[in-house]
C-alpha positions as CSV (number, residue, x, y, z in Angstrom):
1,X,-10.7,-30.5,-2.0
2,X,-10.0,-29.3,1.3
3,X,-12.8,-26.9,2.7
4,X,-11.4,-23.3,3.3
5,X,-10.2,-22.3,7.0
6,X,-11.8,-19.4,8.4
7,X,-8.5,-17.0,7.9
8,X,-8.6,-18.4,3.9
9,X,-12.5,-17.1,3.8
10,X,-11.8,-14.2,5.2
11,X,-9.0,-13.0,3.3
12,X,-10.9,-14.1,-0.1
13,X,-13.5,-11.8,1.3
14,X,-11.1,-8.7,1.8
15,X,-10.2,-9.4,-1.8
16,X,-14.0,-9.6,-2.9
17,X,-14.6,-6.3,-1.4
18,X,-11.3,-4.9,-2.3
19,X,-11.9,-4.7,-5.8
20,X,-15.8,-3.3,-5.3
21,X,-14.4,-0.7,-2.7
22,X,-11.7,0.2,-5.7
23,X,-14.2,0.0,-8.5
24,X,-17.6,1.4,-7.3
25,X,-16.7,3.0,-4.2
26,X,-16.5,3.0,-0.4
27,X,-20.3,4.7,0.4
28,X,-21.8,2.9,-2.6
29,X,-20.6,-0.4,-2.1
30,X,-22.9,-2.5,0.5
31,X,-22.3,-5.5,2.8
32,X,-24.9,-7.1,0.3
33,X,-23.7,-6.5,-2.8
34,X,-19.8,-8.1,-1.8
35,X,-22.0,-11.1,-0.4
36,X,-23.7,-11.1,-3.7
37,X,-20.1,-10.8,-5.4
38,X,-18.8,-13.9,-3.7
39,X,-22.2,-16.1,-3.4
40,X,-22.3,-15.4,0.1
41,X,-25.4,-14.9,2.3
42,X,-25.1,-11.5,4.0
43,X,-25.7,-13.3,7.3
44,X,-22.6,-15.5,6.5
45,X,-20.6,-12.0,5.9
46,X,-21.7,-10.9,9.1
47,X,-20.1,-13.8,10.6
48,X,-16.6,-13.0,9.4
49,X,-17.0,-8.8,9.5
50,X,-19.8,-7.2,11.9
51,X,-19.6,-4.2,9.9
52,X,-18.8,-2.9,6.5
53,X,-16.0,-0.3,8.7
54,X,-14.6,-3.3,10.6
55,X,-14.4,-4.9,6.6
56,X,-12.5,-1.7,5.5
57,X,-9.9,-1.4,8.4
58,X,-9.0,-4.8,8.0
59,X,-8.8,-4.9,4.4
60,X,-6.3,-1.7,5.0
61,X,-4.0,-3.7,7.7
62,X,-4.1,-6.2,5.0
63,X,-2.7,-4.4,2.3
64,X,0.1,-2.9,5.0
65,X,0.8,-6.5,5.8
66,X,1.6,-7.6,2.0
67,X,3.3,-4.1,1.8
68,X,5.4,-4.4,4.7
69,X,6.9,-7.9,4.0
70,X,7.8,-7.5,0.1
71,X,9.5,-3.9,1.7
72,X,11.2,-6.3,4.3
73,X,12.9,-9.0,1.1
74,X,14.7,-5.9,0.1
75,X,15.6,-4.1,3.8
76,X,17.2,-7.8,3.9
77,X,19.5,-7.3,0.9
78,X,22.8,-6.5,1.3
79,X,23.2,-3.9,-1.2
80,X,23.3,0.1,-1.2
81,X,20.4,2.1,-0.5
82,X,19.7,3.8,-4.3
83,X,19.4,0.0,-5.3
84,X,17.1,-0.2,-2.4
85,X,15.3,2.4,-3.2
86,X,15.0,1.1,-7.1
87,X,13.6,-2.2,-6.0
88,X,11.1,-0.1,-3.5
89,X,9.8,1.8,-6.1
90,X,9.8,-1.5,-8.5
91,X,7.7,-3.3,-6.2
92,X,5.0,-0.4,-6.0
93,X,4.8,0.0,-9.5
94,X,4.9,-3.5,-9.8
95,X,1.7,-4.0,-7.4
96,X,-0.2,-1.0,-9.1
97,X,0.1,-3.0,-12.4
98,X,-0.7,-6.4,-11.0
99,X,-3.0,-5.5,-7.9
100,X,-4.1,-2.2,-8.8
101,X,-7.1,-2.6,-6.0
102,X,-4.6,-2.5,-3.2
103,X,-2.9,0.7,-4.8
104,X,-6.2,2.4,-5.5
105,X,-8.3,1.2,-2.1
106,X,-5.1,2.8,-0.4
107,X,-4.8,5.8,-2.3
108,X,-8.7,6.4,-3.1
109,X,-10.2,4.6,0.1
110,X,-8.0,4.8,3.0
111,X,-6.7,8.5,2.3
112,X,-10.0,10.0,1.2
113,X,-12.3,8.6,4.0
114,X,-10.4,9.4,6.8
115,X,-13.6,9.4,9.2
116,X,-14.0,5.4,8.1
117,X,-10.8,5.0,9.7
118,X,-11.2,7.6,12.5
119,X,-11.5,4.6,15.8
120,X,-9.3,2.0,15.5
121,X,-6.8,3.2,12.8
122,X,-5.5,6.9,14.4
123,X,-2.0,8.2,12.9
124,X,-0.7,5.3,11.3
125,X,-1.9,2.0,13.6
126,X,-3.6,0.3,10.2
127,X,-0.8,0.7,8.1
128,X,2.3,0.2,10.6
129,X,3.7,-3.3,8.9
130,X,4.2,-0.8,5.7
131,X,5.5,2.3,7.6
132,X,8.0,0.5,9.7
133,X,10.4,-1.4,6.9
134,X,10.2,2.1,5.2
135,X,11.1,3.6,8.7
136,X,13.7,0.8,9.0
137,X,15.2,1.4,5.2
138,X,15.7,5.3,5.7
139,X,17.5,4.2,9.4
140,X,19.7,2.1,7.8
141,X,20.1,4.4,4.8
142,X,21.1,7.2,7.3
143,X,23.8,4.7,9.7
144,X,25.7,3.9,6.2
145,X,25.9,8.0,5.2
146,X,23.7,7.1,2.1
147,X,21.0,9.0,3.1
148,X,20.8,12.4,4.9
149,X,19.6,12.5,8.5
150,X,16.1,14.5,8.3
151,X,12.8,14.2,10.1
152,X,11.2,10.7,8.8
153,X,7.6,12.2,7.8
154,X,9.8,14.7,5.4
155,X,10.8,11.6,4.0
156,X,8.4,9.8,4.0
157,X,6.4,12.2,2.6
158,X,9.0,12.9,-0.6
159,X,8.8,9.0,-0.9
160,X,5.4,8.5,-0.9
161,X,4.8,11.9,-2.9
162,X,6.5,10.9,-5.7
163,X,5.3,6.8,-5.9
164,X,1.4,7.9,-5.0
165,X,1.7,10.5,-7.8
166,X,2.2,8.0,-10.4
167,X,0.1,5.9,-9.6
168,X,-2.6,8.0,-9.3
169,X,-1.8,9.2,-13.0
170,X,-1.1,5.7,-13.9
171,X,-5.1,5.0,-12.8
172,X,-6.3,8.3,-14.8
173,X,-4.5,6.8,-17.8
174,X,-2.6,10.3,-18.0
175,X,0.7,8.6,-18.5
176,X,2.1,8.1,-21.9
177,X,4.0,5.3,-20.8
178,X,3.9,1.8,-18.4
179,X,4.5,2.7,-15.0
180,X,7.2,0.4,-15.4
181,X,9.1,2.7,-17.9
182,X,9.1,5.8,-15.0
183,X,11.0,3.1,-12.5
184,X,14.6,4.1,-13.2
185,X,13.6,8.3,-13.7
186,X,11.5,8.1,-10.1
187,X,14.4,6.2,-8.2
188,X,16.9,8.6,-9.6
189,X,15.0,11.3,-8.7
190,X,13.8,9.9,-4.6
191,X,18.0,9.3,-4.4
192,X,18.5,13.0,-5.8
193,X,16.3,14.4,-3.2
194,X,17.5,11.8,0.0
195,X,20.6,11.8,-0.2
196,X,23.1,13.4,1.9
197,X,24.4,17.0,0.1
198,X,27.8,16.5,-0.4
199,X,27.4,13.3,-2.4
200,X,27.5,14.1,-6.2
């Protein structure tokens, strides 16, 4: 069997410590217990990350990365923005369900420990592969009339609003339902609130 590249070790470790980071916590979570996790030495982790906040920035542009491109499949489509918008929100709920560490390290990690982030990730730098096929979709939405023409971070925000608030209920096990079941009642409702006011 062929002996992982460095870029295939390293990702496996962003993976490693995903899931620690998402279970157990940022703070409590050490360098030593993801070696420990993946039968690493903790000198061997140091070759790949210097730090445990170098580890989490990376592991942030990582998820962004995967983000971006599944976001970019569907920018590619040639079909109307609310179906665009339903296969956005499918793909979220989607990932909650089958890589619920990316979700939660995003929504628990990244927005709650803004200070791990503070050099090297400002505004949106770590997660621009994710924010720019979203800034692309409402662009395109806009040129074809399908969406109205509004500040992007108003957007963005209702977007994001609405998909990070069920997920995070998802996580608390407050919903009744699969997140799955909620796809066609969120799309429906992101649609109502982007598109332009004289459609029906």
């Amino acid at each position: 069997m062929a002996k992982p590249t460095k870029e295939e070790r390293k990702e496996s470790i962003m993976l490693g410590a995903l899931k620690l980071f998402s279970r157990e916590g940022f703070y409590t979570t050490t360098i030593p217990d993801i070696a420990k996790a993946l039968n690493m030495s903790v000198g061997n982790m140091y070759n790949y990350f210097k730090s445990k906040d170098i580890l989490a920035k990376e592991i942030i542009k990582y998820i962004s990365h995967y983000l971006g491109q599944e976001i970019r499949k569907i920018n590619e489509k040639e079909i109307a923005t609310k179906e665009k918008i339903h296969d956005i929100v499918t793909i979220y709920f989607k990932t909650a369900q089958k890589e619920p560490e990316m979700i939660e390290y995003f929504l628990r990690v990244y927005l709650s420990n803004r200070e791990v982030f503070k050099d090297g990730c400002e505004g949106m730098i770590c997660v621009s592969d994710f924010v720019t096929e979203i800034m692309i979709f409402f662009e395109e939405g806009v040129q074809k009339g399908e969406l109205r023409d509004q500040d992007f971070f108003s957007a963005f925000g209702l977007f994001m609003g609405y998909l990070g608030g069920m997920v995070f209920l998802h996580g608390e096990k407050t919903l009744p339902e699969s997140l799955e079941w909620y796809i066609d009642d969120i799309s429906y409702n992101i649609y109502q609130a982007l598109k332009p006011h004289h459609e029906v």
